[in-house]
N, C-alpha and C positions, 0 to 999 in steps of 0.2 A: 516241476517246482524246483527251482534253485537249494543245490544241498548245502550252502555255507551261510544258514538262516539260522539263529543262536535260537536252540532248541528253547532257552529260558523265556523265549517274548510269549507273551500273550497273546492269545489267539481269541476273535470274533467267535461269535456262535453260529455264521456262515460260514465258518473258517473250510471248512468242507465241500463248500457250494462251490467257491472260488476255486479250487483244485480240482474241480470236477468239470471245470467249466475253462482249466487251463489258463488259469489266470498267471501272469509274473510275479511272486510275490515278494515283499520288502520290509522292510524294519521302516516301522514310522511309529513317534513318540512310545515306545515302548510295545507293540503289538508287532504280529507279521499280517501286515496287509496286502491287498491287489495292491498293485503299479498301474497296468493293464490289462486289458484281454486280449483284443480285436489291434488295438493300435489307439495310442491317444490321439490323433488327428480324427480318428474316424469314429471315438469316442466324443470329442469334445463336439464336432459336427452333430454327434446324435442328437446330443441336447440342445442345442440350437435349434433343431430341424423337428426334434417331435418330442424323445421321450427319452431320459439316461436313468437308472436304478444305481442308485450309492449305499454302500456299508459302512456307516457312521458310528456302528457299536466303539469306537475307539473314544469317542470324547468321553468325559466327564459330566457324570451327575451330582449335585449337590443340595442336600434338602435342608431348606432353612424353615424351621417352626414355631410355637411356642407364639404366647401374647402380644411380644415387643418383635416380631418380626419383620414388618414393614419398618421401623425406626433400625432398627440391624442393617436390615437390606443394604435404608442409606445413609449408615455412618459407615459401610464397608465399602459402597459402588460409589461411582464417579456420577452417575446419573438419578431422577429422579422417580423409586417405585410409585411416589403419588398421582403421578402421571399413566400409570395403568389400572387396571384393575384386574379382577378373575376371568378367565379368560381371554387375556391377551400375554404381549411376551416384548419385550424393550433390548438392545442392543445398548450393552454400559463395558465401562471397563473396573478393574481393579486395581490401586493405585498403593505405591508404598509412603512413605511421608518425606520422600522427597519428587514427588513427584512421576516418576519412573511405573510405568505399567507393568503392572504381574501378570496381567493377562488380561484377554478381550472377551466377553462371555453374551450370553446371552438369559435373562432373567425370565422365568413361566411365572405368571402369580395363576396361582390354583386354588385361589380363594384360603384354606386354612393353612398354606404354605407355598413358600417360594422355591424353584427347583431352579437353580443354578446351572446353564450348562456350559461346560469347560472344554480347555485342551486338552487334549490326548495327555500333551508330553508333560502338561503342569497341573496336571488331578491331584499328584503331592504334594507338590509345591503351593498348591490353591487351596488344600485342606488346612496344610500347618500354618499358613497365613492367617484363614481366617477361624479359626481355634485360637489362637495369637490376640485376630484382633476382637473375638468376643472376650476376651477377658478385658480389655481397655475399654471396650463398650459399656461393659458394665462399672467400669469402674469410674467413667468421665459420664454416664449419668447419674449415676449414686453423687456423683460430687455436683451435681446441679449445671453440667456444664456445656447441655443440651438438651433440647425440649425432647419427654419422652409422655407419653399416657401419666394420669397422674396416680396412680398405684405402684407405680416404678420405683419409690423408695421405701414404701408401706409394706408389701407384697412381693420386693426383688423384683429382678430381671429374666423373665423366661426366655430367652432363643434357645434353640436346639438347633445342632448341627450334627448332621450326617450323609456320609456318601453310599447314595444308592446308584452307584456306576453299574452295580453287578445285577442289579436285580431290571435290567431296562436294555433292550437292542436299541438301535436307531437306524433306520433306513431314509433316503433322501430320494426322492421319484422327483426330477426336474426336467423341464423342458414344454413348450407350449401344450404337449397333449395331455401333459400329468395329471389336468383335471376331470377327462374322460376319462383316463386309464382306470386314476384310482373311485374314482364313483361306480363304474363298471366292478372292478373287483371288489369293494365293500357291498356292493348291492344300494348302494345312496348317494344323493348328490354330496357332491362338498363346496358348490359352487358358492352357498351361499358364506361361505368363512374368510374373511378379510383379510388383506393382508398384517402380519404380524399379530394376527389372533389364531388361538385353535378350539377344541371338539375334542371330546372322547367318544367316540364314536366307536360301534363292533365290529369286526372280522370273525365273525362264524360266533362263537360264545367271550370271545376273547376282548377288552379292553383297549381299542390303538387311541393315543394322543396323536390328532391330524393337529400339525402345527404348517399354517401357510408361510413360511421361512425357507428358508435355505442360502445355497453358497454360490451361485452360478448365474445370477443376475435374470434369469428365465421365469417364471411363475412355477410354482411347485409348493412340494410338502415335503415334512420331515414325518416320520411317522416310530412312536415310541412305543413300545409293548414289550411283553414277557419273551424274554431270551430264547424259552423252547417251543415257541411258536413263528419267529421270524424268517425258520427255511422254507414255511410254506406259506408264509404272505410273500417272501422275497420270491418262490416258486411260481406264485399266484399272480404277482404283477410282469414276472418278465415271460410269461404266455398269454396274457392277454394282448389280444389283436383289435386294430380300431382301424379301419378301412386299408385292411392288406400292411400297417405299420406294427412293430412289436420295439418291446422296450429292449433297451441295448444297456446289457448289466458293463458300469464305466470305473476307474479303478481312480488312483491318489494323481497320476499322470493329469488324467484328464480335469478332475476337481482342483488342480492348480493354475491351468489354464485359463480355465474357466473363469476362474476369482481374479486374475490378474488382468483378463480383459477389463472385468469391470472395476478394477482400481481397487479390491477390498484389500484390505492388512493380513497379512497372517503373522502371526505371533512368534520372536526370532527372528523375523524378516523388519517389515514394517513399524513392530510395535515389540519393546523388552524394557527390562529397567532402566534401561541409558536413553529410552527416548519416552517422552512426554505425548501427554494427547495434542496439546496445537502442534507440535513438530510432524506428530503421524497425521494431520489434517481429522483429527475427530474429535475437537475443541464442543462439536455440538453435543457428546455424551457427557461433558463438565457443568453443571447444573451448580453454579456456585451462588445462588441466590438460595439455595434449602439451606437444612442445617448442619451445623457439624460434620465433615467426614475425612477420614484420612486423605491426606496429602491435599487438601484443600490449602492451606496456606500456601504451599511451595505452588502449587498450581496459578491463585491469584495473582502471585508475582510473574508469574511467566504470561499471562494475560496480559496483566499490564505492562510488562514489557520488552513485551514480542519474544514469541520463539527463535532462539538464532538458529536454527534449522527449518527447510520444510523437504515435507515429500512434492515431488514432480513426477510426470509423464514424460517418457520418453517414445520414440518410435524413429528407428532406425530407417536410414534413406537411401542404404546400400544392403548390400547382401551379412546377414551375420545374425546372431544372435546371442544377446546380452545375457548377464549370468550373475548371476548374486556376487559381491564383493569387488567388481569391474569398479576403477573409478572412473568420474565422469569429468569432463574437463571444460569449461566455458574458455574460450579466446582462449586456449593454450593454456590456461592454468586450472589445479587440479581445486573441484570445488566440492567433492564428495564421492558417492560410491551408491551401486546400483546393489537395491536392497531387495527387487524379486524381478527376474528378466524370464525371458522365454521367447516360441516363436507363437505369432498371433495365427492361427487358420484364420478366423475369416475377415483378418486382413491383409494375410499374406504374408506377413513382414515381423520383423523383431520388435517386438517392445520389454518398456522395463519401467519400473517404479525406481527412483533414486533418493535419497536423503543427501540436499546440498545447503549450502549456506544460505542465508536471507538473504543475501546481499545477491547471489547467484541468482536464486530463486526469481526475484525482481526482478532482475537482467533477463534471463529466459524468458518470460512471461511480459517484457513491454520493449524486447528488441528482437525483432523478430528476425534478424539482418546478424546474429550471433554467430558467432564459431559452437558448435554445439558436437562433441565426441564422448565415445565410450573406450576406454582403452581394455583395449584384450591381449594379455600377454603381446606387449608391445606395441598391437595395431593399433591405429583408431579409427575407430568405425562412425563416420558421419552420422548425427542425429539428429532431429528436429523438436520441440519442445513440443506434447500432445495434451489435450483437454484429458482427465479421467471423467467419467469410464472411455476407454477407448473403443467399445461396440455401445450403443444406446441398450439399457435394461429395459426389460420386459415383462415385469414381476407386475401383479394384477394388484393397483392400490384402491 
């Protein structure tokens, strides 16, 4: 383990496993995590090919409670909780009132509460926003300034908010065999759990949330339980063997590859307060036909009058590999900058997500006869305009 790791980060509750097992370890959003073990190539391949094991205890939990919950939910997310119910889980974002994302999350409705799960690096940043904006909430439907339950001025406003980051591991088991694996070590199927729905389901007496989600575009589970139980389900699923195959514990390396084949945002990259949901292409989580919710107005107007950015696909047609903050150049001129690059395994070659002009965007996308470059300290590296996702996903809908 590398000795120049700032003793102050927070460490996983595997934090242990991963030094045992010789992992590279890194500073990511405030934690020291794996990088890799084995090799991100032969990482990112495992989960392609059968089975990868992730340590996801870095994100962020968030429990929102209380009567007026679901009206909470959506005068704070971009998206719409009525569109879910108990047992299921919706991908929204978080928006300030101009528009600009605070972050990209994912919502659990648990039937008598919502558990919000977040970024690693913006758990505080996500807290004091929306502490922030329960107090507007309350105070814009006390003024009648959106439909709430009608007790809502008789009876006040109950949300409760709290982060239960510390009381929850999360592990991520991806890759086509994740649904053998993990039915094999719970002792039950999990086949029949949908995608974007989960299950509390047991591991020996213990309570796991199987949520069918994850980051890596393969079919899988995220799996939530109590922090001193995690070394031996993490133990339990990376010795379970399924016709001579065994699961390949995968570090922060490979979980980035992974997402960038499939064109998803990472947060800082893709999506921050300077860029808007139709810029980052996820205008489908803006649900502006509900009611009231922050940054809805700034948003409307960018609907109506187009994003002057968007994200593009890139995929390099010479030897290289693109790198965050690379700009990109159509016909010689510079039309933005490459917001997550890397090299693709399985397809050999460089690609990258870019944020470029509309006017750019257009051009890539209906001249296919373009000058199309990456400039890298000075080179520019030939590239051709790619569909996202760049590998076809394989998640079980």
């Amino acid at each position: 383990m590398p000795s120049n790791i700032d003793v102050k980060l927070r460490r996983s509750p595997l934090h242990e496993e991963h030094v045992r097992l010789g992992a590279k370890m890194t500073e990511f959003g405030g934690f020291e995590m794996p990088l890799q073990y084995r090799g991100i190539r032969e990482e990112h391949m495992a989960v392609r090919q059968f089975c990868g094991l992730f340590d996801a205890s870095h994100m962020g939990e968030i429990e929102i409670s209380g009567r007026h919950r679901k009206e909470f939910v959506n005068y704070l997310l971009t998206n719409d909780a009525n569109r879910i119910g108990p047992g299921s889980a919706q991908y929204s974002l978080m928006c300030n009132n101009d528009g600009g994302v605070i972050d990209d999350l994912f919502v659990m409705d648990m039937g008598e509460r919502y558990i919000l799960v977040v970024n690693a690096s913006n758990t505080a940043t996500d807290l004091e926003h929306i502490l922030k904006v329960g107090d507007s909430f309350r105070q814009s439907y006390a003024a009648g300034n959106a439909s709430c339950s009608s007790d809502a001025l008789s009876e006040g406003v109950d949300v409760r908010i709290a982060d239960i980051s510390d009381t929850l591991a999360l592990l991520a088991l991806q890759g086509p065999g994740a649904e053998t694996v993990l039915g094999s070590v719970l002792g039950t199927s999990v086949s029949h759990i949908k995608y974007f729905s989960f299950e509390t389901l047991k591991y020996g007496e213990t309570d796991v949330i199987v949520s069918r989600t994850g980051y890596t575009g393969e079919d899988g589970f995220e799996l939530y339980l109590e922090p001193g139980r995690a070394v031996e389900l993490w133990r339990s699923l990376l010795e379970c063997e399924v016709d001579g195959s065994t699961v390949t514990p995968c570090g922060l390396g490979a979980r980035d590859s992974l997402r960038l084949e499939m064109g998803y945002s990472l947060y800082g990259h893709e999506l921050s307060t300077e860029i808007n949901p139709y810029e980052a292409g996820l205008g489908f989580t803006v649900r502006l036909d509900k009611a009231e919710f922050v940054g809805r107005e700034a948003l409307a107007g960018v609907k109506a009058s187009g994003p002057a950015r968007h994200i593009v696909g890139l995929k390099l047609v010479e030897r290289g590999v693109p790198r965050t903050s690379d700009r990109v150049c159509v016909n010689g001129e510079d039309v933005g900058y490459v917001t997550s690059g890397g090299f693709s395994p399985v397809l050999g070659a460089g690609i990258a997500l870019a944020l470029v002009s509309a006017e750019a965007a257009s051009v890539i996308s209906e001249d296919k006869s373009t000058s199309l470059s990456v400039v890298q300290r000075g080179r520019r590296l030939s590239a051709q305009a790619a569909k996202t996702p760049f590998v076809a996903p394989r998640v079980k809908r």
